[in-house]
C-alpha positions as CSV (number, residue, x, y, z in Angstrom):
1,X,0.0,0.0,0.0
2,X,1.3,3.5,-1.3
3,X,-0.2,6.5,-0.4
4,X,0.0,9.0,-4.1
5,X,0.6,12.7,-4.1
6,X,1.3,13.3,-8.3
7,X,-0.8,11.9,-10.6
8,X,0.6,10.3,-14.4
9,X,-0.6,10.9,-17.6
10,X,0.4,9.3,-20.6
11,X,-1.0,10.1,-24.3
12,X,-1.1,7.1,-25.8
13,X,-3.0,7.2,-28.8
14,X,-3.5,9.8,-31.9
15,X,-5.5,10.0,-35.4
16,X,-3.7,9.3,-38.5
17,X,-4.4,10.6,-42.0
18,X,-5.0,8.6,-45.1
19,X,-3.5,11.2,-47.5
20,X,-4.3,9.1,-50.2
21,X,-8.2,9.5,-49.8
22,X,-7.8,13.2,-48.8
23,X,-5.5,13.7,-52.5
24,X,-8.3,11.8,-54.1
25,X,-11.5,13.7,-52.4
26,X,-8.9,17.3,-53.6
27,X,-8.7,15.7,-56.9
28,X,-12.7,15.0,-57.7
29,X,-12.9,18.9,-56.4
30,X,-10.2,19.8,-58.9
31,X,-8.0,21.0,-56.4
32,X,-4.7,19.8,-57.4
33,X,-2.0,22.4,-55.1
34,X,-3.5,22.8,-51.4
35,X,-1.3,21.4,-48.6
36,X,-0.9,22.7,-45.0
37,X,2.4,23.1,-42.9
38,X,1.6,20.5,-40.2
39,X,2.6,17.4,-39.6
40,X,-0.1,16.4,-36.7
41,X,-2.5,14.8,-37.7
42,X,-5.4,16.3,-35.6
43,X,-4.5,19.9,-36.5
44,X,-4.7,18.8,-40.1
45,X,-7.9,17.0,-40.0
46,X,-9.4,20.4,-38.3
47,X,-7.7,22.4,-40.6
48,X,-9.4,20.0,-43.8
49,X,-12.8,20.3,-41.9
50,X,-12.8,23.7,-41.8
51,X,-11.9,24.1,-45.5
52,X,-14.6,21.7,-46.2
53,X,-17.2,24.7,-44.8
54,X,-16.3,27.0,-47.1
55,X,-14.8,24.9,-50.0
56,X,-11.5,27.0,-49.5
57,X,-8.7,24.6,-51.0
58,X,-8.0,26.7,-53.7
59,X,-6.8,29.7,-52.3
60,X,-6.2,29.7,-48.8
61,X,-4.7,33.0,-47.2
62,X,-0.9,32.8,-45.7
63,X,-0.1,32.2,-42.6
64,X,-0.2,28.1,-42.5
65,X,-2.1,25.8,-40.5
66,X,-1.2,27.6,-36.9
67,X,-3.0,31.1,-38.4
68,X,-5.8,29.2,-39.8
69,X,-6.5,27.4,-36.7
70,X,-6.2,30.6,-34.7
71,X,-8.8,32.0,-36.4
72,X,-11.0,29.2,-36.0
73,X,-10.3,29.8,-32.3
74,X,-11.1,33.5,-32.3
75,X,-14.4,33.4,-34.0
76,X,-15.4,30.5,-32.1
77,X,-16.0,27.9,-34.8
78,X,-15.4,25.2,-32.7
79,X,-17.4,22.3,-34.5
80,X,-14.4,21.8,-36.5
81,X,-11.8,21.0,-33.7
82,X,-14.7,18.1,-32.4
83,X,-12.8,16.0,-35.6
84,X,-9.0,16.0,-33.7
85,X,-9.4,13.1,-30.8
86,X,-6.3,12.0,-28.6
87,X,-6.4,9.3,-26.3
88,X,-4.8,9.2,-22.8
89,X,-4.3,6.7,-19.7
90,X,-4.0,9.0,-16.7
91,X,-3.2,6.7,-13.4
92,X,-2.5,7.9,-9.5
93,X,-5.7,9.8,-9.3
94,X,-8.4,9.0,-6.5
95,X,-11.9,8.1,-7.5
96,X,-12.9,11.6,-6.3
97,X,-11.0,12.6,-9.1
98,X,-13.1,10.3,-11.4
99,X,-16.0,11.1,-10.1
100,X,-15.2,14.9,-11.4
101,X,-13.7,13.8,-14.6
102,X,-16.6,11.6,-15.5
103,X,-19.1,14.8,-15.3
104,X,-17.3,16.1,-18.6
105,X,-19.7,13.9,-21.2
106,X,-19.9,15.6,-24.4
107,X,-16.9,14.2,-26.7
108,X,-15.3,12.5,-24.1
109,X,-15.1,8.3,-23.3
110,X,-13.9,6.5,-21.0
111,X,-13.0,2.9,-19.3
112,X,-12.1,2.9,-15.7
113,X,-10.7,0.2,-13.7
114,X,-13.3,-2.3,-12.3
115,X,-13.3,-2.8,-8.5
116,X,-15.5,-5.8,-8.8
117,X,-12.6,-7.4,-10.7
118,X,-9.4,-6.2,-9.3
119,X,-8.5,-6.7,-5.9
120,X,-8.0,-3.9,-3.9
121,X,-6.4,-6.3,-1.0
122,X,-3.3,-4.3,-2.9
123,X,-4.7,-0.7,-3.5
124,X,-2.9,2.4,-2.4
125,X,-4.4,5.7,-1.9
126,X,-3.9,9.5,-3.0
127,X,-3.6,12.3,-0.1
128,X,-4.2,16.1,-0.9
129,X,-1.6,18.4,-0.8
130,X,-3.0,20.1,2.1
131,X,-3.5,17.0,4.2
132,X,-0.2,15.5,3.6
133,X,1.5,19.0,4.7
134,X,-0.2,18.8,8.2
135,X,1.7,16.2,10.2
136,X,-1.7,16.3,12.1
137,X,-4.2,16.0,9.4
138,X,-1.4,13.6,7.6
139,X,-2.1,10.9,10.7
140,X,-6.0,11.2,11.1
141,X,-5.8,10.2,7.0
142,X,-3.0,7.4,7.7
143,X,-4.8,5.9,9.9
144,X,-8.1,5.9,8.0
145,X,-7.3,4.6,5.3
146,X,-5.5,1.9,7.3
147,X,-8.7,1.0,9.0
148,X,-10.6,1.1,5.9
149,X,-7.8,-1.1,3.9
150,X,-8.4,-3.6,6.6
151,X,-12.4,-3.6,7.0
152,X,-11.9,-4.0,3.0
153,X,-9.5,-7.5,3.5
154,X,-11.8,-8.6,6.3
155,X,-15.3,-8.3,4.0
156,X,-13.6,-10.1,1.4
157,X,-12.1,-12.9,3.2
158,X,-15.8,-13.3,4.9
159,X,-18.0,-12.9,1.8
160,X,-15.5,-15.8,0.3
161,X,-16.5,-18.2,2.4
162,X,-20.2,-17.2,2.1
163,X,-20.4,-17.7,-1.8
164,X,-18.6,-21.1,-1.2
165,X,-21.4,-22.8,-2.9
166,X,-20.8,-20.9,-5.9
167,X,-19.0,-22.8,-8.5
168,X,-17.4,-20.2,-10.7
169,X,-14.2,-19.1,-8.8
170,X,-14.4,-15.6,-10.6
171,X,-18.2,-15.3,-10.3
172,X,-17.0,-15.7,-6.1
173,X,-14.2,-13.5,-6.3
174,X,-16.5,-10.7,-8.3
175,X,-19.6,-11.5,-5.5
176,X,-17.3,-10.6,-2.7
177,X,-15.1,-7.4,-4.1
178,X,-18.4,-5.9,-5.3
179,X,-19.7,-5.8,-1.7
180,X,-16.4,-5.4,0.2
181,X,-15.4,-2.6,-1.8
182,X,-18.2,-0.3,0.0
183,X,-15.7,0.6,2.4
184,X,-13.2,1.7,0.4
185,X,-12.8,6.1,0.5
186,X,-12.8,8.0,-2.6
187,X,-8.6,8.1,-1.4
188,X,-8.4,4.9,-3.1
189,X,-6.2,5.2,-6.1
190,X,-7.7,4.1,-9.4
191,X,-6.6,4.4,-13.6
192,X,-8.7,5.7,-16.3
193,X,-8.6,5.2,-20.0
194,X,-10.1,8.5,-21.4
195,X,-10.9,10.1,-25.2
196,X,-11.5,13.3,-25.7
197,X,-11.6,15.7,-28.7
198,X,-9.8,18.5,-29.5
199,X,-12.9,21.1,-28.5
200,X,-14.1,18.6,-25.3
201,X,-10.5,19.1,-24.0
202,X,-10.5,22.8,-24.6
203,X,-13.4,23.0,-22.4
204,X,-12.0,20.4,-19.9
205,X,-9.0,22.7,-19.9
206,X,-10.5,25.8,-19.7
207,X,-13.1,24.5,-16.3
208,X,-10.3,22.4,-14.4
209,X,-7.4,24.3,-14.9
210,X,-8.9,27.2,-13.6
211,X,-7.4,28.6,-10.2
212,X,-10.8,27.8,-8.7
213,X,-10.7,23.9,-9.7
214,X,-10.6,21.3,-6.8
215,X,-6.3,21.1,-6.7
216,X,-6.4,17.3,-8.1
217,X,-7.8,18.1,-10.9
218,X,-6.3,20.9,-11.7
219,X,-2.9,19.3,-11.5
220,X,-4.3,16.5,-14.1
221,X,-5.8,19.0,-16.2
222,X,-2.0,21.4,-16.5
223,X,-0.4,18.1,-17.0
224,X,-2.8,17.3,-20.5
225,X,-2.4,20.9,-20.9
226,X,1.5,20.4,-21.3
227,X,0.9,17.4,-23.0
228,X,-1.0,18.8,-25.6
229,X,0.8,21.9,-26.0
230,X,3.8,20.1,-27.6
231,X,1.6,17.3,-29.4
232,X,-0.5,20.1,-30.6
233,X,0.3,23.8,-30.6
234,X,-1.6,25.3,-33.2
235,X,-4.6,23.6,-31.1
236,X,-3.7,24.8,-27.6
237,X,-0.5,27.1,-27.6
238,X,-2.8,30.0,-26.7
239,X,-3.4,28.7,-23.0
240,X,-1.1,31.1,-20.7
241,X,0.3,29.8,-17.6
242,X,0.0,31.2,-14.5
243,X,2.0,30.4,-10.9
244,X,-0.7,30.6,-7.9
245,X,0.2,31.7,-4.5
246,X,0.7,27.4,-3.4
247,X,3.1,27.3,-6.2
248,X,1.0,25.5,-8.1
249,X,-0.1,26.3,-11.9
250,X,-3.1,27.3,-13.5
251,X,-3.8,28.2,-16.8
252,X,-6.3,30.6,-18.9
253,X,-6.6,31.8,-22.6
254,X,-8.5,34.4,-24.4
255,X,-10.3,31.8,-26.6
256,X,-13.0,30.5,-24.1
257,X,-15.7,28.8,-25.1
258,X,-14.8,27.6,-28.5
């Protein structure tokens, strides 16, 4: 049993392009010279749906796929960034951070680790900032989570022995987790498998990496906010960081809303 302060998040999936059907589609339209500057492969599939709008292949004004996308940003034509989807595995977090996460619904998906299939006998837990800074506050949640950890071993051990008579070992194993794990706090640790768009994340961004976002989810938000600010600049280089008085970060941009 650990007890977590920093969550992890790791990008692990992003769109390709099948140029080949995106020459042919410019081809039928007798467009035969359009290309963009950008090599990522969300930025250009915003960048094509835009175009697609207004038909503007032919003769599309200077600038390159960062000034057409900051346009799109300024005016608010945010439909077009719903077509750029990244997808990450963020781990450490507590399920009070999931429980957060899980509100934002529109463009977003997600699989989250089953606690009626994994056994928690081997959880650890995450601790706020502020609680793990009090030697006071730091003991009345050590020894919580202790006593919770072990009412958690105890339920299952029990339960066990009452679904004896059932025959499938897993079917057993998922009968007694599913009941045990009532005790568990939202401290426990847990991993989530998440999608998101381009515009879903904006917005994710934009409400949880706000100085008045609950701190855990704040932290997870500025690290997708890094993240995404080298896998995708023209998308979400106009986020501006800023250093609160707990030294942690924050973030805000211009663009809201998009």
């Amino acid at each position: 049993m650990k007890i977590i302060r920093e969550p992890s998040v790791y990008l692990v999936g992003r769109q390709t392009i099948n140029d080949g059907e995106l020459e042919r589609f410019l081809s039928d339209h007798d467009v035969s010279t359009w290309q963009t500057d950008t090599d990522v492969a969300g930025q250009k599939l915003c960048e094509v749906a835009g175009r697609v709008c207004y038909m503007s292949f032919a003769k599309p004004r200077p600038g390159g796929n960062a000034q057409y996308l900051g346009h799109i940003l300024e005016v608010g034509h945010g439909s077009v960034l719903e077509h750029a989807v990244w997808n990450f595995l963020i781990t450490g977090v507590s399920r009070s951070f999931t429980h957060e996460l899980i509100r934002h619904r529109a463009g977003f998906g997600y699989s989250q680790l089953s606690q009626r299939y994994v056994d928690e006998s081997t959880a650890d837990f995450v601790e706020p900032d502020c609680v793990a800074d009090d030697p006071e506050c730091h003991a009345i949640f050590a020894a919580a989570i202790a006593e919770a950890h072990a009412a958690y071993m105890k339920l299952v051990e029990r339960l066990t022995q009452r679904f004896a008579q059932v025959e499938d070992r897993t079917m057993r194993r998922k009968l007694a987790r599913q009941a045990a794990r009532c005790v568990l706090p939202n401290a426990t640790e847990t991993k989530i498998f998440v999608t998101a768009n381009a515009r879903s994340l904006r917005h994710f961004i934009e409400m949880r990496c706000s100085p008045f976002a609950e701190p855990e989810i704040r932290k997870v938000a500025a690290t997708m906010l890094e993240i995404m600010q080298t896998e995708s600049p023209d998308l979400f280089g106009d986020y501006q960081w800023k250093t609160l008085e707990d030294g942690s970060r924050a973030a805000e941009t211009v663009n809201r809303k998009v």
